[in-house]
N, CA, C and O atoms as a Tinker XYZ file with bonds, in Angstrom:
   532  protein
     1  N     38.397000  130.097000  148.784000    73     2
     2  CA    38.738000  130.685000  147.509000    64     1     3
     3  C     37.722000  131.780000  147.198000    63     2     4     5
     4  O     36.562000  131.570000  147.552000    81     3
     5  N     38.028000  132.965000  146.556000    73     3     6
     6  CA    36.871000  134.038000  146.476000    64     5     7
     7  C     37.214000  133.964000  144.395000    63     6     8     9
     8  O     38.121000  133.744000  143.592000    81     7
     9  N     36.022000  134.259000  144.443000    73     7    10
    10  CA    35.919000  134.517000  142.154000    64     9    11
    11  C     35.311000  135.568000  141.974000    63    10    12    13
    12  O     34.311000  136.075000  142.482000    81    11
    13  N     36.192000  135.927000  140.997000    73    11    14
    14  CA    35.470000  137.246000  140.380000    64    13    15
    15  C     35.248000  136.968000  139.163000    63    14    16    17
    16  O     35.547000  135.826000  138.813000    81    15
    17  N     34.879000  137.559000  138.516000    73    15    18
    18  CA    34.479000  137.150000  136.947000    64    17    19
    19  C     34.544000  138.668000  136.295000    63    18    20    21
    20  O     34.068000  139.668000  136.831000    81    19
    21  N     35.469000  138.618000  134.591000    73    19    22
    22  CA    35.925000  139.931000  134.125000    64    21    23
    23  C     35.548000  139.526000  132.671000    63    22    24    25
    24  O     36.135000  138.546000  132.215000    81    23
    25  N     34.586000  140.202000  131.847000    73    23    26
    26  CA    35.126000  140.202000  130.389000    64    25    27
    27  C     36.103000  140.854000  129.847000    63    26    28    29
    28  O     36.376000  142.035000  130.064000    81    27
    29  N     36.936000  139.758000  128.772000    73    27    30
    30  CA    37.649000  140.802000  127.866000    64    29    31
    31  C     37.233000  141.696000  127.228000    63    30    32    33
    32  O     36.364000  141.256000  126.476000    81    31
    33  N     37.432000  143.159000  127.055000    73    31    34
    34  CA    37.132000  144.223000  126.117000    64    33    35
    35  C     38.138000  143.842000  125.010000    63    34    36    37
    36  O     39.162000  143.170000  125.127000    81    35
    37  N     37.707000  144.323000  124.100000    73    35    38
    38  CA    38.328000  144.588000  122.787000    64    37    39
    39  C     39.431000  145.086000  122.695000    63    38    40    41
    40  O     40.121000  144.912000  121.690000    81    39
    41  N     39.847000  145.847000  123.778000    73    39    42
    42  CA    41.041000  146.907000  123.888000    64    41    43
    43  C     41.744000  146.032000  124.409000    63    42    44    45
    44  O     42.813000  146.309000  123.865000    81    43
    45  N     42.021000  144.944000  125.233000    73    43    46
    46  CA    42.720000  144.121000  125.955000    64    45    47
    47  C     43.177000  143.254000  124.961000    63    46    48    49
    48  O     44.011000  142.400000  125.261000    81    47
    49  N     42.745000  143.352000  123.805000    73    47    50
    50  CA    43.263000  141.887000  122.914000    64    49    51
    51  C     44.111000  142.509000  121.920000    63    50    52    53
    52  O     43.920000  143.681000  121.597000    81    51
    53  N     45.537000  141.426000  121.134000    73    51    54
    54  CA    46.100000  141.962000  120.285000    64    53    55
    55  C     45.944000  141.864000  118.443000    63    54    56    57
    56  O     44.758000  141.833000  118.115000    81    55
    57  N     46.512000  141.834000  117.753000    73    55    58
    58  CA    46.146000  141.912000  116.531000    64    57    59
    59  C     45.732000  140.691000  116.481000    63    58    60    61
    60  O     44.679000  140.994000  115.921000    81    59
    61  N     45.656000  139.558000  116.589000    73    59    62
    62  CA    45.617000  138.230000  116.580000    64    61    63
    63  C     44.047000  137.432000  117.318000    63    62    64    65
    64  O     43.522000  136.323000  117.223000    81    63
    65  N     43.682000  138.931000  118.172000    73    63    66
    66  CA    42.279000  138.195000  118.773000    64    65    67
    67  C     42.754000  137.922000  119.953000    63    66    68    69
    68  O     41.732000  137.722000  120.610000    81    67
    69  N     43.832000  137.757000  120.792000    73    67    70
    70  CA    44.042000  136.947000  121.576000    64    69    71
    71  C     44.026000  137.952000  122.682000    63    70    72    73
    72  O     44.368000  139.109000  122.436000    81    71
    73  N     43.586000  137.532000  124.098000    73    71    74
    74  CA    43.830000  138.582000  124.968000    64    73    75
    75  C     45.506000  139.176000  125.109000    63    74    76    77
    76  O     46.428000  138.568000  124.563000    81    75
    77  N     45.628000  139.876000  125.557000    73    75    78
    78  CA    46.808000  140.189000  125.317000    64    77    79
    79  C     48.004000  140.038000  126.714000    63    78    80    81
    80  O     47.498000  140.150000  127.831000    81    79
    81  N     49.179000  139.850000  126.662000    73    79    82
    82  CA    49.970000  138.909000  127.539000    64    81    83
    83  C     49.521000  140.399000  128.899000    63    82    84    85
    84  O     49.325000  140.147000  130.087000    81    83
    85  N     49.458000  141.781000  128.319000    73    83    86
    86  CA    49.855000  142.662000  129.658000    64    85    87
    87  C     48.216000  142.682000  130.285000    63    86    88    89
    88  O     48.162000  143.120000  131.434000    81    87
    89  N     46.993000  142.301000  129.729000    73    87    90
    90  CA    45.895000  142.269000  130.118000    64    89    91
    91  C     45.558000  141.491000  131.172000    63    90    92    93
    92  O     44.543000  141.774000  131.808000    81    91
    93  N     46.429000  140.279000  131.562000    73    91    94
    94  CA    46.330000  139.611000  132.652000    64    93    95
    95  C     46.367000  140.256000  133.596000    63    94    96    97
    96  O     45.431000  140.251000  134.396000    81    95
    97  N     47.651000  141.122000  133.798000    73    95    98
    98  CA    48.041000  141.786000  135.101000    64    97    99
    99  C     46.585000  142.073000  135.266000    63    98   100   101
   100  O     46.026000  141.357000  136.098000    81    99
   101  N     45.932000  142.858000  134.729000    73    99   102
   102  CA    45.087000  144.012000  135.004000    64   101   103
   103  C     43.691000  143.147000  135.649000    63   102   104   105
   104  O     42.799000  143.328000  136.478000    81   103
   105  N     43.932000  142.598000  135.139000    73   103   106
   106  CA    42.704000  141.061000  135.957000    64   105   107
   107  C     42.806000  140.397000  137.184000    63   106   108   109
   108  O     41.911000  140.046000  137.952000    81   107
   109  N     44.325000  140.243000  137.282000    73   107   110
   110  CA    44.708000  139.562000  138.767000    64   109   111
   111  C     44.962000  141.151000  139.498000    63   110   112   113
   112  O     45.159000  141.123000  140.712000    81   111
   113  N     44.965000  142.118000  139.020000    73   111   114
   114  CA    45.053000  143.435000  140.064000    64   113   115
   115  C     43.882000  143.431000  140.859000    63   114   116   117
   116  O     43.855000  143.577000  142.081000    81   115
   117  N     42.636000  143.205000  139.890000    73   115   118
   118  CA    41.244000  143.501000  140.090000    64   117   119
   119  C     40.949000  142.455000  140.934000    63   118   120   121
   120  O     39.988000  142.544000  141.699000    81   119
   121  N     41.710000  141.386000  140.894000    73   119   122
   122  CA    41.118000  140.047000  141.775000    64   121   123
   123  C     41.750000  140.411000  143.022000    63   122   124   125
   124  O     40.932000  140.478000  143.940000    81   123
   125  N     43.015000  140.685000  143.374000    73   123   126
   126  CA    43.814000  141.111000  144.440000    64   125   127
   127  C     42.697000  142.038000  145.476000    63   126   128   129
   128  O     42.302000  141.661000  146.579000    81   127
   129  N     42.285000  143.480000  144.711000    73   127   130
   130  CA    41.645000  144.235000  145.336000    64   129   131
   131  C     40.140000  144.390000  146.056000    63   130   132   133
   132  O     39.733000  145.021000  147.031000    81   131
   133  N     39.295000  143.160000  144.717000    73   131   134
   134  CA    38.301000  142.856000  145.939000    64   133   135
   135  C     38.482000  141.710000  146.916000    63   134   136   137
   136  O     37.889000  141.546000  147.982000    81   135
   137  N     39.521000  140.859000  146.290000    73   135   138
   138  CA    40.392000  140.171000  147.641000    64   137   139
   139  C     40.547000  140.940000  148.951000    63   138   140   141
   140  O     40.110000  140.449000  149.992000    81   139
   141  N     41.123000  142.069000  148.938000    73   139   142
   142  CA    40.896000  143.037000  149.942000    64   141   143
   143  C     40.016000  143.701000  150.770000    63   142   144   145
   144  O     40.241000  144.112000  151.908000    81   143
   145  N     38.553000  143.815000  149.845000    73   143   146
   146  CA    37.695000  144.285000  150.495000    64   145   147
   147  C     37.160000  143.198000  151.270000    63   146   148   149
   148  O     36.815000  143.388000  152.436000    81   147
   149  N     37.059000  142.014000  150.686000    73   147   150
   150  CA    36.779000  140.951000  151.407000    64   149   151
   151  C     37.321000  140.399000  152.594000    63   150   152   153
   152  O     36.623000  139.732000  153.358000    81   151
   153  N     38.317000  140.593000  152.765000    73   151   154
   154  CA    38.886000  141.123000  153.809000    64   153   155
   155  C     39.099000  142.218000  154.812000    63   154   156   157
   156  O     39.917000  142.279000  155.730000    81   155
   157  N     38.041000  143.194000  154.371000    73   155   158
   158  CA    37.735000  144.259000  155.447000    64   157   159
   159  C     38.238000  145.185000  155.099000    63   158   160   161
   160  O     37.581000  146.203000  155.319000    81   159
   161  N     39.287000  145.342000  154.561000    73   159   162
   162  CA    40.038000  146.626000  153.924000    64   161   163
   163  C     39.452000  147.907000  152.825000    63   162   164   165
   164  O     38.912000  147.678000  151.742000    81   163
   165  N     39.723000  149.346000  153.435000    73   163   166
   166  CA    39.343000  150.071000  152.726000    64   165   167
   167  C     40.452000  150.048000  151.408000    63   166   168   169
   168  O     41.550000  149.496000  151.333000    81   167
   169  N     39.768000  150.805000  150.491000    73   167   170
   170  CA    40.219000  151.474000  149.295000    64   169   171
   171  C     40.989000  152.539000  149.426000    63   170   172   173
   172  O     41.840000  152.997000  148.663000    81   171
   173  N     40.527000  152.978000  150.710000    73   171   174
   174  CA    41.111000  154.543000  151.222000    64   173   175
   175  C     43.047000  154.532000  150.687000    63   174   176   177
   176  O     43.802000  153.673000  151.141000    81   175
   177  N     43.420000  155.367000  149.936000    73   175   178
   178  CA    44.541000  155.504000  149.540000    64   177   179
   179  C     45.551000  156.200000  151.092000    63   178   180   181
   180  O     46.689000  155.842000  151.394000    81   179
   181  N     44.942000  156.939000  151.623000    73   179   182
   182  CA    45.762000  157.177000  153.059000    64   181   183
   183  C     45.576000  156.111000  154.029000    63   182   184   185
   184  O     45.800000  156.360000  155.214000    81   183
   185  N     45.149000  154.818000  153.632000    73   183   186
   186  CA    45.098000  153.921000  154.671000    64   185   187
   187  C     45.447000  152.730000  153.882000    63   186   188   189
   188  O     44.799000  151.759000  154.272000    81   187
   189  N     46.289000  152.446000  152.854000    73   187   190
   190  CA    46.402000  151.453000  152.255000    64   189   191
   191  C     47.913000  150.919000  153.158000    63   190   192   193
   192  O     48.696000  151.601000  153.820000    81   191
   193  N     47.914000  149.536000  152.877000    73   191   194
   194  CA    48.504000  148.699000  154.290000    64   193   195
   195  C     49.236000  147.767000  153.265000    63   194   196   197
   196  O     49.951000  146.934000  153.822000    81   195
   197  N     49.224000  147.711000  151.822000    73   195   198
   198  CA    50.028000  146.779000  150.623000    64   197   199
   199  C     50.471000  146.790000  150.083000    63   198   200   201
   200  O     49.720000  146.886000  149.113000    81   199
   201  N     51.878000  146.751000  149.580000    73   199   202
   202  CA    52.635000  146.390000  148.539000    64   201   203
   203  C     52.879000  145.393000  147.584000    63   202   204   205
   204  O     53.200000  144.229000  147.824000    81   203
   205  N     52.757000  145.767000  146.794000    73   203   206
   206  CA    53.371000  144.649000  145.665000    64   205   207
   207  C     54.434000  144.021000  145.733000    63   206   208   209
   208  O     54.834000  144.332000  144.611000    81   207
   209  N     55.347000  143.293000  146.191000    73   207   210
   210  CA    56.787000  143.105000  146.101000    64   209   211
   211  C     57.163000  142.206000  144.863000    63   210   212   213
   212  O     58.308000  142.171000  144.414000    81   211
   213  N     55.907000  141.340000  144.245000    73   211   214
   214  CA    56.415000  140.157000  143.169000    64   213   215
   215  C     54.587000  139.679000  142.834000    63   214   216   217
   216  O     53.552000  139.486000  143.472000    81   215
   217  N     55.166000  139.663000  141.157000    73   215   218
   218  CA    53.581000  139.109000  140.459000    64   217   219
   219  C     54.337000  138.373000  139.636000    63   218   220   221
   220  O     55.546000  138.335000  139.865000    81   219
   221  N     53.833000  137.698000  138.603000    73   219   222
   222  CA    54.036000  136.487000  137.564000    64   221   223
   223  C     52.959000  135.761000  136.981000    63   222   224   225
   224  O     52.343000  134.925000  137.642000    81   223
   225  N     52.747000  135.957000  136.065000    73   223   226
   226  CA    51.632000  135.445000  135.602000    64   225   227
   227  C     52.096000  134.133000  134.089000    63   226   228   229
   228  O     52.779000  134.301000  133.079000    81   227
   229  N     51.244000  132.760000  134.675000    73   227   230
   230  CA    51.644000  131.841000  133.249000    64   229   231
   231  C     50.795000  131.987000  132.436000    63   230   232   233
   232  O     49.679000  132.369000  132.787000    81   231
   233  N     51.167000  131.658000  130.797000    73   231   234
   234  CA    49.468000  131.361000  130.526000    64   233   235
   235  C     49.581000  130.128000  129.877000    63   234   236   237
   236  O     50.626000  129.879000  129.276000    81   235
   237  N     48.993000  129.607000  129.895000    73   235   238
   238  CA    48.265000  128.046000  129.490000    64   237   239
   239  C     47.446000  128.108000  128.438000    63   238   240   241
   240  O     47.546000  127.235000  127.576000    81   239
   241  N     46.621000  128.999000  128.326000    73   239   242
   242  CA    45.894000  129.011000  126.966000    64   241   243
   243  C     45.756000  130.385000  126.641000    63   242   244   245
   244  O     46.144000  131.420000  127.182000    81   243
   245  N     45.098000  130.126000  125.609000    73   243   246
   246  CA    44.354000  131.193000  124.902000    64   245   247
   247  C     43.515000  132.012000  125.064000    63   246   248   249
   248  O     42.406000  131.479000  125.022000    81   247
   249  N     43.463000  133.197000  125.254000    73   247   250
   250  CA    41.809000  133.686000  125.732000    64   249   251
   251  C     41.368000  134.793000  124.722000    63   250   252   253
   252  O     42.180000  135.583000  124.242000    81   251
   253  N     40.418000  134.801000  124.513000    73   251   254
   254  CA    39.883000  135.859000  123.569000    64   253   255
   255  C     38.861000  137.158000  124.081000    63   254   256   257
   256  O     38.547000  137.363000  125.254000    81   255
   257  N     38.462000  137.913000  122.987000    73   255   258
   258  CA    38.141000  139.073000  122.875000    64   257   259
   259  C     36.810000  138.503000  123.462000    63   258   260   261
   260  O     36.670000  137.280000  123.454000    81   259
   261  N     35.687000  139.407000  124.042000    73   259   262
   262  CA    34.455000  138.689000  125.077000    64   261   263
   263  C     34.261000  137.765000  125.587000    63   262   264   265
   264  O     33.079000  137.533000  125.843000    81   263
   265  N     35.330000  136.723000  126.014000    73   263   266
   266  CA    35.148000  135.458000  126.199000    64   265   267
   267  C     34.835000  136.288000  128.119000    63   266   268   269
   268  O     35.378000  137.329000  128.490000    81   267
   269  N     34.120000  135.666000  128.749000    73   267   270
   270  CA    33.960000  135.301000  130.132000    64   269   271
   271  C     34.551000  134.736000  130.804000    63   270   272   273
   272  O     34.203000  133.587000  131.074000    81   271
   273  N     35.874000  135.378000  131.451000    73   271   274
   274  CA    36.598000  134.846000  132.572000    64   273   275
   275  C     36.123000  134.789000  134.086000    63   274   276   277
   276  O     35.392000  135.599000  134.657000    81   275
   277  N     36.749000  133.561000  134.640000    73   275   278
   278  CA    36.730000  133.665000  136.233000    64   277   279
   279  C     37.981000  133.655000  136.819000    63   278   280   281
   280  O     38.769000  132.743000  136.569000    81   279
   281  N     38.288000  134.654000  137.647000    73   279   282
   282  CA    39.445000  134.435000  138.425000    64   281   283
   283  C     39.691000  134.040000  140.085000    63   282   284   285
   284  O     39.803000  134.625000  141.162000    81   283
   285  N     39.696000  133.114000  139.722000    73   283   286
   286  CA    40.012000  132.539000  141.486000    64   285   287
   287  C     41.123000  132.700000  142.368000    63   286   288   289
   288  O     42.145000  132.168000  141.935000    81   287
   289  N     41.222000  133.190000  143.319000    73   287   290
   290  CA    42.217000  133.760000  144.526000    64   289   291
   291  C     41.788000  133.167000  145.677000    63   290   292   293
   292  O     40.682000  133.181000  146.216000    81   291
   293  N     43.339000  132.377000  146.133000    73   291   294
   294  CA    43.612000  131.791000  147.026000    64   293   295
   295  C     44.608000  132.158000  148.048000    63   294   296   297
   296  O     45.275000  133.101000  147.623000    81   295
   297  N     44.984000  131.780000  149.256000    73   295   298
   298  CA    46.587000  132.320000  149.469000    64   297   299
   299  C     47.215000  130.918000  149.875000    63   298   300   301
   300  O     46.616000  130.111000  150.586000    81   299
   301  N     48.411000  130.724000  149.380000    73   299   302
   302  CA    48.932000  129.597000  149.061000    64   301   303
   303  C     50.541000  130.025000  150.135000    63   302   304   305
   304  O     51.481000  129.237000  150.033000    81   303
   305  N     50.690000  131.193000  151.027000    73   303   306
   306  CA    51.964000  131.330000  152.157000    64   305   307
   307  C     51.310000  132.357000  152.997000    63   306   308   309
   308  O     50.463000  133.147000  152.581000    81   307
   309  N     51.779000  132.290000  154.262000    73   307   310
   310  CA    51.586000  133.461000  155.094000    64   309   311
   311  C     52.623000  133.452000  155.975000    63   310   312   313
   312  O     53.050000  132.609000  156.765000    81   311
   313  N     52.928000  134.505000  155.696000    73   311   314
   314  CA    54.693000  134.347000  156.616000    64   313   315
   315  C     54.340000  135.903000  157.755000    63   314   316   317
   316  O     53.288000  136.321000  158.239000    81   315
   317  N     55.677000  136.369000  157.831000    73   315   318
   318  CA    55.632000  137.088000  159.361000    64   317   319
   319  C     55.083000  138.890000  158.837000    63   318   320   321
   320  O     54.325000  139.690000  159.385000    81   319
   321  N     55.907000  138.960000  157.530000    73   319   322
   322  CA    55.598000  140.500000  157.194000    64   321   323
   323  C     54.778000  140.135000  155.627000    63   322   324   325
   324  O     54.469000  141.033000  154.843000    81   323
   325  N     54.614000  139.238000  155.467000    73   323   326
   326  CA    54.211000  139.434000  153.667000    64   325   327
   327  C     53.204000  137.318000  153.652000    63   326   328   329
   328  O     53.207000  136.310000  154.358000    81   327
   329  N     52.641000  137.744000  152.527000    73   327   330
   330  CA    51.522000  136.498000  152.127000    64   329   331
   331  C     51.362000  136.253000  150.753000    63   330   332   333
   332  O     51.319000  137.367000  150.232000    81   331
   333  N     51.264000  135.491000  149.992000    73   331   334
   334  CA    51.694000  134.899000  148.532000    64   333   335
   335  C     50.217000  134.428000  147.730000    63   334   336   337
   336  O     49.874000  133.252000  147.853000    81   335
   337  N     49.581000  135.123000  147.124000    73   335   338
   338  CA    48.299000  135.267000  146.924000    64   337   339
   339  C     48.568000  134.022000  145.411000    63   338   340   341
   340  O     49.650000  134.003000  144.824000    81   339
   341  N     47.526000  133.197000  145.048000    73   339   342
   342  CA    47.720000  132.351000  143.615000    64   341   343
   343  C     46.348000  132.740000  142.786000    63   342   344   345
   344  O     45.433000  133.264000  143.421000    81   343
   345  N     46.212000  132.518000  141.531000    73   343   346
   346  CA    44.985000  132.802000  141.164000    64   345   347
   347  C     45.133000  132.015000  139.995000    63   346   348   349
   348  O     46.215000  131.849000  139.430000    81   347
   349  N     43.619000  131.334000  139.480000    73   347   350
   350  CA    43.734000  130.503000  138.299000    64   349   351
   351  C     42.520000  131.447000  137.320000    63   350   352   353
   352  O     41.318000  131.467000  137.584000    81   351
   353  N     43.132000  132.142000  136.235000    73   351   354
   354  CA    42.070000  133.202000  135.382000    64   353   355
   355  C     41.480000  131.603000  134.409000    63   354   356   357
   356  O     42.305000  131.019000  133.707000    81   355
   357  N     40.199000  131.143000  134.498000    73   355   358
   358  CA    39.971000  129.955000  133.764000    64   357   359
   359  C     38.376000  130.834000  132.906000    63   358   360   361
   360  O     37.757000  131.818000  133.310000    81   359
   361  N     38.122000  129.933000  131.577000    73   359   362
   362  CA    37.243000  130.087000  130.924000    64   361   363
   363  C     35.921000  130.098000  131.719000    63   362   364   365
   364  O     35.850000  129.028000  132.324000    81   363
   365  N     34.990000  130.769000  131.931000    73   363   366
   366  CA    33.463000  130.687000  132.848000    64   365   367
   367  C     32.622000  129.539000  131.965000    63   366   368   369
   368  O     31.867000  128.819000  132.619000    81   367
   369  N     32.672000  129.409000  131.092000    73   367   370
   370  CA    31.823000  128.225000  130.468000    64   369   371
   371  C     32.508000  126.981000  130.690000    63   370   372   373
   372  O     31.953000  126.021000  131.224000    81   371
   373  N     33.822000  126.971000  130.252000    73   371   374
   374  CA    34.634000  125.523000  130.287000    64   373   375
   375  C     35.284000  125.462000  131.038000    63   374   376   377
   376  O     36.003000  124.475000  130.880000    81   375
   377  N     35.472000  125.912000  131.759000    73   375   378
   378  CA    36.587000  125.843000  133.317000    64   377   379
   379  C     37.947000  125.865000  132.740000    63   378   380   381
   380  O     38.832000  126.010000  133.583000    81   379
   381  N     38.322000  125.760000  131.549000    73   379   382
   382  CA    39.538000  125.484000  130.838000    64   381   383
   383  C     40.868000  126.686000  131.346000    63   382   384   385
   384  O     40.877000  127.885000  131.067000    81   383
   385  N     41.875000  125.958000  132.118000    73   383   386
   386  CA    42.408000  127.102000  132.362000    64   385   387
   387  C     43.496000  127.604000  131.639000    63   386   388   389
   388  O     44.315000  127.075000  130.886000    81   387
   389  N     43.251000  129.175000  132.191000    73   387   390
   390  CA    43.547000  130.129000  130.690000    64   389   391
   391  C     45.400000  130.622000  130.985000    63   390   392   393
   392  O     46.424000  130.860000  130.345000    81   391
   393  N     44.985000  130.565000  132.151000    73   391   394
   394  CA    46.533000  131.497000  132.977000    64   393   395
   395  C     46.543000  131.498000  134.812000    63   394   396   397
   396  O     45.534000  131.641000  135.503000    81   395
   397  N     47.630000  131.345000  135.212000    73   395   398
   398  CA    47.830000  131.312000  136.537000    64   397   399
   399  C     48.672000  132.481000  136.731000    63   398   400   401
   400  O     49.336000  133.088000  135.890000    81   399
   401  N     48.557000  132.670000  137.810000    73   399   402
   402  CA    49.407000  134.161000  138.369000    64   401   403
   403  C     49.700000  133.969000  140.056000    63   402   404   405
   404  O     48.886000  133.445000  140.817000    81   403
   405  N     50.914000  134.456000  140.433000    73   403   406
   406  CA    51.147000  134.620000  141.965000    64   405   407
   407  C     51.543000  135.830000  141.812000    63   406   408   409
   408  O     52.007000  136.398000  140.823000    81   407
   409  N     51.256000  136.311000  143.218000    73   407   410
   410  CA    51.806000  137.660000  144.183000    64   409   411
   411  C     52.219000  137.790000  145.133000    63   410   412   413
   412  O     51.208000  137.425000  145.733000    81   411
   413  N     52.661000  137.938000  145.636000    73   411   414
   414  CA    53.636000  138.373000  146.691000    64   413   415
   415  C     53.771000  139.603000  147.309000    63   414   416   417
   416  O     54.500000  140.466000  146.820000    81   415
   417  N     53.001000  139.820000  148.572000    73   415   418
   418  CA    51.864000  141.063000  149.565000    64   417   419
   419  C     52.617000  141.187000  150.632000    63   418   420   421
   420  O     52.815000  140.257000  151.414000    81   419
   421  N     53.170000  142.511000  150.775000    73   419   422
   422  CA    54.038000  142.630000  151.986000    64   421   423
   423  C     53.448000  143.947000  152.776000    63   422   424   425
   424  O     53.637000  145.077000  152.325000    81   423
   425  N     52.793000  143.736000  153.864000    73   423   426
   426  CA    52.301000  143.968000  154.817000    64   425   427
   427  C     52.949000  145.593000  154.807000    63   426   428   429
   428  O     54.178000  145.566000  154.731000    81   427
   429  N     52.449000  146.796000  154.861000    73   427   430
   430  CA    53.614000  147.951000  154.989000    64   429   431
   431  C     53.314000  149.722000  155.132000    63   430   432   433
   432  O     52.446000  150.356000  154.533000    81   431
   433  N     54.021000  150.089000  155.819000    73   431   434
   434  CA    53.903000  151.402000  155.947000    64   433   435
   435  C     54.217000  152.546000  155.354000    63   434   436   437
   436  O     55.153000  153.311000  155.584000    81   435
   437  N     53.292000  152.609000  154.506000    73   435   438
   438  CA    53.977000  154.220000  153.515000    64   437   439
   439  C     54.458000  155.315000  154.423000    63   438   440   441
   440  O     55.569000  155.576000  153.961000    81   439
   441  N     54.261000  156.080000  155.420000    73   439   442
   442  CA    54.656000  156.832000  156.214000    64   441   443
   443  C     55.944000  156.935000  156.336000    63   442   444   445
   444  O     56.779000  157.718000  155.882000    81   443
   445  N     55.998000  155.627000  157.319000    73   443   446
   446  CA    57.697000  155.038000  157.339000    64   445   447
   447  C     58.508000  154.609000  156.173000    63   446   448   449
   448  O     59.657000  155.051000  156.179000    81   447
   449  N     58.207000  153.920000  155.263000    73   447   450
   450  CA    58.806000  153.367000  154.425000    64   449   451
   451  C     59.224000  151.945000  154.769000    63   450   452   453
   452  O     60.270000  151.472000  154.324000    81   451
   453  N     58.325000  151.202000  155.637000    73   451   454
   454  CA    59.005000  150.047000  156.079000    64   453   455
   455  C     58.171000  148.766000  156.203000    63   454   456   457
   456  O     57.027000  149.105000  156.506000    81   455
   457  N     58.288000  147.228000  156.076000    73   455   458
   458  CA    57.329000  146.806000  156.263000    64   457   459
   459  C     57.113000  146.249000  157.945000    63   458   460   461
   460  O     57.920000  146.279000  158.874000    81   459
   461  N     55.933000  145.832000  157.909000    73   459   462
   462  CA    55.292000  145.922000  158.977000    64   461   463
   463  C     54.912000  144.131000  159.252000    63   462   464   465
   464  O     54.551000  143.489000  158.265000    81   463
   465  N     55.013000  143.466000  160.529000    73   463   466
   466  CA    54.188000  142.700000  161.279000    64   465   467
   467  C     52.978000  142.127000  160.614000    63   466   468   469
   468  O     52.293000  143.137000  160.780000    81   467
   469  N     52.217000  141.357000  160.028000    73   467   470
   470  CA    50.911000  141.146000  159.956000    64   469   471
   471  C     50.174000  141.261000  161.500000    63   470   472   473
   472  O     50.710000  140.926000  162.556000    81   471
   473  N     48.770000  141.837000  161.337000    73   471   474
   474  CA    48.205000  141.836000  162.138000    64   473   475
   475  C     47.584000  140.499000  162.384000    63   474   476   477
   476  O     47.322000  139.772000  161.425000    81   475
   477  N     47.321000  140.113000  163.674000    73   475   478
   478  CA    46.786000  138.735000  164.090000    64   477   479
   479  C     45.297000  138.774000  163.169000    63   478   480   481
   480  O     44.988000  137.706000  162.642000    81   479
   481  N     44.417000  139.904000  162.968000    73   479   482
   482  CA    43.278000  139.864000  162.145000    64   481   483
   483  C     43.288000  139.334000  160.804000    63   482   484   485
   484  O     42.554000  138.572000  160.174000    81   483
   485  N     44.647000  140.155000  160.496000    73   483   486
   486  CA    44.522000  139.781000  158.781000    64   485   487
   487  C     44.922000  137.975000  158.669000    63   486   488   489
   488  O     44.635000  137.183000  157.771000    81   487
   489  N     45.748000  137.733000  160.075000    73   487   490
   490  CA    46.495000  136.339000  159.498000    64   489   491
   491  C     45.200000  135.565000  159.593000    63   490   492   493
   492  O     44.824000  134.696000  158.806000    81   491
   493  N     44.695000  135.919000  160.459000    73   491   494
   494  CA    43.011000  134.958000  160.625000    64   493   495
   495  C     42.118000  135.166000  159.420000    63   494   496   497
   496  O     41.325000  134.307000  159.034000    81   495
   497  N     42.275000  136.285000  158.872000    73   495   498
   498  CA    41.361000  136.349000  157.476000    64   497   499
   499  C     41.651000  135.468000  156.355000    63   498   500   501
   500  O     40.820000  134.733000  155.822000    81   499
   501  N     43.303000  135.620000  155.912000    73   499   502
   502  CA    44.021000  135.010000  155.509000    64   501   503
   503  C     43.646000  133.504000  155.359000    63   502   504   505
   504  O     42.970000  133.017000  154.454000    81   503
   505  N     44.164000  132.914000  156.327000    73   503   506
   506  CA    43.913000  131.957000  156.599000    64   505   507
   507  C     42.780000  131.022000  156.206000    63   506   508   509
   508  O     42.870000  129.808000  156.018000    81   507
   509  N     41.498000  131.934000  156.097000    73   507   510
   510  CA    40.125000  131.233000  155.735000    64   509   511
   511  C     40.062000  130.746000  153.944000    63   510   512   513
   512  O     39.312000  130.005000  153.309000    81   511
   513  N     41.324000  131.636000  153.559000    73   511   514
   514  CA    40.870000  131.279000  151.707000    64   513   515
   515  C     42.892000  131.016000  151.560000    63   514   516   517
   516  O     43.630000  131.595000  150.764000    81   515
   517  N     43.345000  129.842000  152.755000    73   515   518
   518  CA    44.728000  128.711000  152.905000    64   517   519
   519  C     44.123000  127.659000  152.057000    63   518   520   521
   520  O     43.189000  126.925000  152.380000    81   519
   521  N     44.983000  127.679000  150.553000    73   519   522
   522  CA    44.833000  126.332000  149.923000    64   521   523
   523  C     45.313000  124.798000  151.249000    63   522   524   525
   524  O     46.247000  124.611000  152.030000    81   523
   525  N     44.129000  124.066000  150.883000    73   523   526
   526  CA    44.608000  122.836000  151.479000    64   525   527
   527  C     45.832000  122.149000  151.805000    63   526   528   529
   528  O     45.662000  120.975000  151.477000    81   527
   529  N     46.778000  122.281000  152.204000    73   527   530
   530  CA    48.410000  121.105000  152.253000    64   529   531
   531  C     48.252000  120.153000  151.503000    63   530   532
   532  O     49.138000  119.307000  151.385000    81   531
């Protein structure tokens, strides 16, 4: 499992204090991408190798304006062209969790327009942060 940890800004929350439902995305984006580097992958925009095909995010609780999140990323499928990333955004003090999110990563070629094979590297990378069966 890899964690990142994000405060809420002020701008992320709605009239109510509460983080706000579209602020998640923007948290599990950020978890996705150093997911990536951690995996060896550049940033390089002419060498990007990922698509988005499917996100979803629940939330379970509440989260507020500076509160200290952790977001944990796992991969929970790895199939032939694409891999199903999970993440639990939970409170950093109370572990209390705040919101879950999946994605759905399809391996792919901007050039072509098509997706692509996983490489035997990535499935082995992959593999190292496979929730348990």
């Amino acid at each position: 499992m890899q964690e990142i940890q994000v405060q809420a800004r002020f701008g992320e929350t709605d009239a109510l204090g509460h983080i706000n439902n579209t602020s998640y995305f923007v948290y599990l984006e950020e978890a996705r991408i150093r997911f990536f580097e951690t995996l060896g992958y550049s940033m390089e925009l002419n060498d990007w190798k990922f698509i988005l095909a499917s996100t979803k995010c629940d939330f379970v609780s509440q989260g507020y304006f500076d509160q200290l999140l952790t977001v944990k990323t796992y991969v929970s499928r790895i199939g032939s062209k694409s891999f199903q990333l999970e993440h639990d955004i939970v409170c950093s003090q109370t572990q209390q969790l705040i919101a879950k999110g999946t994605a759905i990563i399809v391996y792919y070629d901007f050039k072509n327009q098509n997706s692509e094979v996983l490489p035997d590297l990535l499935k082995e990378g992959l593999k190292s942060y496979l929730l348990p069966a």
